[in-house]
C-alpha positions, 0 to 999 in steps of 0.5 A, a space after each residue: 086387473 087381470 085374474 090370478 088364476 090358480 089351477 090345479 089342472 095342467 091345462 098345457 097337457 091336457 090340451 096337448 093329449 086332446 089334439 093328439 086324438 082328434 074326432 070327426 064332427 058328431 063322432 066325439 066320444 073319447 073327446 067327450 068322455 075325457 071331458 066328463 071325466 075332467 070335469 066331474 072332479 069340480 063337483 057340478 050341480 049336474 052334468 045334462 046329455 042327449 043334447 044330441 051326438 056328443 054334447 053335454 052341458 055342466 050346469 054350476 049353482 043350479 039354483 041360480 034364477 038366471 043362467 049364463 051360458 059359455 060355450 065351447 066346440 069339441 070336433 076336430 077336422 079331416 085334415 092331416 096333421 103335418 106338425 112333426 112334434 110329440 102331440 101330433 095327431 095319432 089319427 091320419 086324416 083328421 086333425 085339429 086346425 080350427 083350435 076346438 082342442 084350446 076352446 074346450 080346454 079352456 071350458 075344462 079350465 073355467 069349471 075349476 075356477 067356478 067350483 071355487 067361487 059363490 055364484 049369483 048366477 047359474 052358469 051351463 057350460 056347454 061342449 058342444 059336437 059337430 060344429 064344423 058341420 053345422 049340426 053340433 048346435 041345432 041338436 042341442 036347440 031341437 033337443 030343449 034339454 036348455 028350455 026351462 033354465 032361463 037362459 039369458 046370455 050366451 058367450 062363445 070365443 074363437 082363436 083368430 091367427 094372425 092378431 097379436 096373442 091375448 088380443 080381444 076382437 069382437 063386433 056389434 051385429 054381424 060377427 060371422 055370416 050365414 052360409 049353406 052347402 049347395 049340391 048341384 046334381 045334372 043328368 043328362 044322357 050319355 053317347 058315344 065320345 065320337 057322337 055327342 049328339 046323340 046325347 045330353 052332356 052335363 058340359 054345357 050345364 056345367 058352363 052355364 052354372 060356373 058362368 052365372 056364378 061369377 056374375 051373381 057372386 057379390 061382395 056380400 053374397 059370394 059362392 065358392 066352387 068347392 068340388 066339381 065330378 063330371 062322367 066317368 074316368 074314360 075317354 069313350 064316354 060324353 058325360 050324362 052326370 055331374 056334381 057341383 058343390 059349392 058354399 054360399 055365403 052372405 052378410 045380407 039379410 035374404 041374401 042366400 035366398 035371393 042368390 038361390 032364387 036367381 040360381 034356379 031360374 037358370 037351373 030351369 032353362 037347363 032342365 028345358 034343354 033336356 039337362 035335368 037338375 036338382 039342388 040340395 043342402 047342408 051344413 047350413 049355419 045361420 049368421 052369427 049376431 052379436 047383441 050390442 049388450 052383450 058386446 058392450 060387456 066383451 069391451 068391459 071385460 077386456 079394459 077390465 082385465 088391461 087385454 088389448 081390445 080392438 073392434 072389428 070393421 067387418 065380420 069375420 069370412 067363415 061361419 060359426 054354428 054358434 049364431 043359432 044360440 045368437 038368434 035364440 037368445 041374448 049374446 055375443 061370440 068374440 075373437 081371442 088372438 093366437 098370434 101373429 105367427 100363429 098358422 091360419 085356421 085349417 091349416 094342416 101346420 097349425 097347432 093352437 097356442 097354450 099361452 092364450 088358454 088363461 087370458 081365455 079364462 080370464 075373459 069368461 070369469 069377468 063376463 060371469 062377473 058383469 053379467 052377475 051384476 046387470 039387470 036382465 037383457 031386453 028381449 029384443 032381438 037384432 034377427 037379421 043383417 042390416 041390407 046395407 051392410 057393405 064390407 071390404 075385403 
């Protein structure tokens, strides 16, 4: 049966007043600060910070010999806000499309509900920086603030748009895929425009990339060109320098890697023909890996508290920082429908729905409970994606 939830926070503004100032990912310090302040009022056992840029985790019955962990994200996106309504965006240029502002809101609202129950179990909920980036949740694993608290399950949401509000999604294995940030730089050498030869154009580079990019690209591994510069803004100049970005992402175990073996193979035959190159990264995240356990009590949960729970056939197309706390302990993300209505994901329309923050509590109350009430996970981990994991997009 669902949780009669009794708050004495208004959740609806409090939400509201956070998506109307959003900040950039590792740049969350009003966010972060409101927060702890929010908080504070429920009488945690401690609050831990210097979990690197602006996270901060709120531990409740420090005592507890096991520890549960919920997790929510806090950054906002360099996206303009184009809703017109009274809790738009007072930033230009940055606003929340992914639904951070209802994510954290809903951590603020779980806090009040534990400081009013008898825990068995320490329960850290953490709000985490720079999710979007990728950065948020390796901070906080290489600051080890959370290695001697006996972490045995870690539980994080996300809204999904276009699903049926309150519905619950969620996956074994695979939830969302690995992916990284790859830069492509060429330099050659520049000549006039009316003697190419004379010169080295990125041009023909250029081809030679987004030609083995459409032919590597696969179902399970694909790249997505995401900004490309060539040259200069004149027209007397052949191009010596270029800048290809793209995202690379993968459902399959070695997948990035054997894509980038094959990339730079051809960035060798470039660099033979007097085109240098030079590859880089960043934002990379590691797939998201839910544990069969752990996904076992998302479906509990749900049935329990008579919530719509569906499993998802394929995982989801974006990634999620969150899979790094997946691969160092026991635990699952799961979706939570934001209507059918709903704007997608960084859309400059969207606006999270209010109406799925209690559900969202409900949700994570019930996970707390269940965990309560098993024996300790196996150790064993799933760390990898099953090879022939097909999708169909």
């Amino acid at each position: 049966m669902p949780i009669s939830l009794v708050m004495s926070l208004d959740l609806t503004s409090i939400r509201k007043h956070l998506h109307t100032l959003p900040e950039a990912s590792g740049k969350e310090k009003r966010t972060a600060d409101f927060l702890k302040k929010e908080v504070s009022k429920f009488s945690p056992s401690r609050i831990i910070t210097d979990l690197g840029h602006y996270s901060f985790a709120v531990v409740f019955n420090e005592k507890g010999a096991r520890t549960i962990l919920i997790r929510a994200d806090m950054d906002a996106l360099p996206i303009t806000e184009a809703n017109l309504f009274d809790h738009r965006s007072q930033f230009d240029g940055f606003s929340h499309k992914c639904g951070h502002d209802g994510h954290s809101t809903i951590l603020l609202g779980l806090a009040e509900q534990l400081s009013k129950q008898q825990l068995q179990l320490r329960v850290i909920l953490l709000f985490q920086s720079a999710e979007e980036t990728g950065e948020g949740a390796r901070s906080i694993i290489e600051s080890h603030k959370l290695d001697n608290l006996n972490i045995e399950a870690t539980y994080a949401l996300h809204n999904i748009p276009g699903v049926t509000k309150g519905e619950i999604l969620c996956k074994k294995g695979v939830f969302c895929p690995a992916s990284t940030g790859v830069k492509i730089k060429l330099v050659g050498k520049e000549s006039h425009a009316s003697q190419p030869q004379n010169g080295t154009s990125s041009v023909p580079g250029i081809h030679r990339i987004f030609e083995q990019i459409d032919l590597l690209n696969s179902k399970n591994t694909f790249a997505t060109i995401t900004h490309l510069r060539m040259g200069e803004k004149t027209f007397g100049i052949s191009p010596a320098k270029a800048q290809i970005w793209c995202t690379l992402r993968s459902f399959e175990e070695n997948g990035i890697d054997d894509y980038l073996s094959k990339l730079k193979i051809l960035l060798s035959e470039i660099d033979d023909s007097n085109l240098n190159s030079h590859l880089s990264f960043s934002e990379t995240f590691e797939a998201c890996i839910n544990s069969e356990r752990s996904y076992k009590l998302i479906e509990r949960a749900a049935e329990d508290l008579n919530l719509k729970f569906s499993e998802m056939a394929n995982p989801n197309p974006w990634s999620e920082d969150f899979g790094l706390f997946t691969k160092s302990f026991d635990g699952a993300m799961f979706g939570i429908g934001s209507g059918k209505e709903c704007r997608p994901l960084h859309d400059p329309s969207y606006d999270f729905p209010d109406d799925i923050i209690s559900p969202a509590i409900e949700m994570f109350l019930k996970l707390i409970e269940l965990e309560s009430a098993k024996k300790s996970p196996d150790k064993s981990r799933l760390k990898f994606i099953p090879q022939n994991l097909l999708l169909s997009f």
